[in-house]
C-alpha positions, 0 to 999 in steps of 0.5 A: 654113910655118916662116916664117908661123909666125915672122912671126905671132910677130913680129907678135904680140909688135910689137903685146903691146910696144905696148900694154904701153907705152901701159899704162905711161905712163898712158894715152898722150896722156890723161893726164900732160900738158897741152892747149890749148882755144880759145887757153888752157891748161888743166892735166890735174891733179897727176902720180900719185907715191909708193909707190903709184903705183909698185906700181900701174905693177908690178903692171900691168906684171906684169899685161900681160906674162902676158896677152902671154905667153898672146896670144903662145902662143895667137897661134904655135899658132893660126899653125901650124894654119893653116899645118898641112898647107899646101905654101909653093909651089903644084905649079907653082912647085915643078917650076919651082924648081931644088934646091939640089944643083948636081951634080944630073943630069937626064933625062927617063928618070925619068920612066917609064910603068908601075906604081911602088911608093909609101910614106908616113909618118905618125905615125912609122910607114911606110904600104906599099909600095903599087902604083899606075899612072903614064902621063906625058906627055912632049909636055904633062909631065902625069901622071896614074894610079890606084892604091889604099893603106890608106885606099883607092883613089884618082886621081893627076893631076900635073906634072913636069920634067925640067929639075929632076928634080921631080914634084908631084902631086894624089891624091884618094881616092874615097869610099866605098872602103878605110877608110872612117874615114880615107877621105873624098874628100879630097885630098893634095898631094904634091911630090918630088924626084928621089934619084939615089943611091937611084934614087926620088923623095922628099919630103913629102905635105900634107893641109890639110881641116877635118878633118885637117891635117898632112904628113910623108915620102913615097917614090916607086920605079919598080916595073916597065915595062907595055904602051903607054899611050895617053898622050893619051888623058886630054889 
């Protein structure tokens, strides 16, 4: 997200520097110079010189920088709305990319069906724990559960690998359940890596809807073992 909002910036600032420019010097090819129609050469007229034009070219640069300024301002905060909320790797890409930490470990006994413990930040502020139930399939490295938080109950689908220790998923809430204020059947992305020295996985959360935009932390514990899941029973 950081890096669109520095390319729109970038961008905006190109394009205000240009057109500052072409202010400056009188209109750009218009005025100031001379042209050749039909063979002959026709004078554009006098320079424009003294005091006065020098005022004019000062106060229009003055004039053209605010506008810049305010194109630029509007510009980054239209830029990091859009990007608001929005993951810069879609789950696929992410289980496939390999963290930086190369004395990182990896096994497939992370990945555990039964009941997790999940919590979340948002507004600064810790939201849980929270029970849900994951069944991974370990043949296809397909996730899927159900759980409920304080916004309500919701249905988890996702992948992983165990190849780089990360697990992405797709929370969506059902309408009509938990807070019905916060609760309207959105969807949540969620992408974790696994933590080996606090034994969970963490990582962040993205929301991006005509509503609401935005993301912050999210944390990921096994909680506790239960009976055989049929894990092809959604496949």
């Amino acid at each position: 997200m950081h890096i669109l909002i520095h390319l729109c910036f970038v961008l905006i600032v190109l394009i205000v520097i240009v057109d500052c420019q072409g202010a400056r010097g009188g209109g750009g090819f218009r005025g100031g110079s001379s042209s050749y129609r039909a063979g002959s050469r026709i004078s554009s007229g006098s320079r424009c010189t003294g005091s006065n034009c020098n005022t004019g070219v000062i106060v229009g640069s003055i004039v053209g920088g605010i506008f810049g300024l305010i194109a630029v301002v509007f510009g980054t905060m239209y830029c990091y709305y859009r990007c608001k909320g929005k993951s810069l790797q879609s789950n696929t890409t992410f289980i496939a990319s390999a963290p930086s930490d190369k004395d990182q470990t990896y096994s497939k006994a992370y990945f555990q069906t039964g009941i997790w413990s999940s919590r979340y930040q948002q507004h600064n502020r810790w939201h849980g724990p929270h029970q849900l139930a994951l069944t991974f399939n370990t043949s296809m490295s397909r996730v899927d559960g159900e759980g409920t938080d304080d916004i309500g109950a919701f249905s988890i689908d996702g992948i992983y690998s165990f190849q780089t220790n990360r697990l992405a998923l797709t929370k969506v809430y059902k309408p009509g359940t938990g807070n019905t204020t916060e609760n309207y059947g959105h969807k949540v992305t969620i992408q974790l890596n696994w933590n080996a020295t606090l034994n969970q996985f963490e990582g962040k959360w993205y929301i991006q809807t005509s509503r609401y935009r935005g993301e912050d932390r999210f944390e990921l514990k096994f909680h506790q073992a239960i009976g055989l899941i049929d894990e092809k029973a959604k496949y």
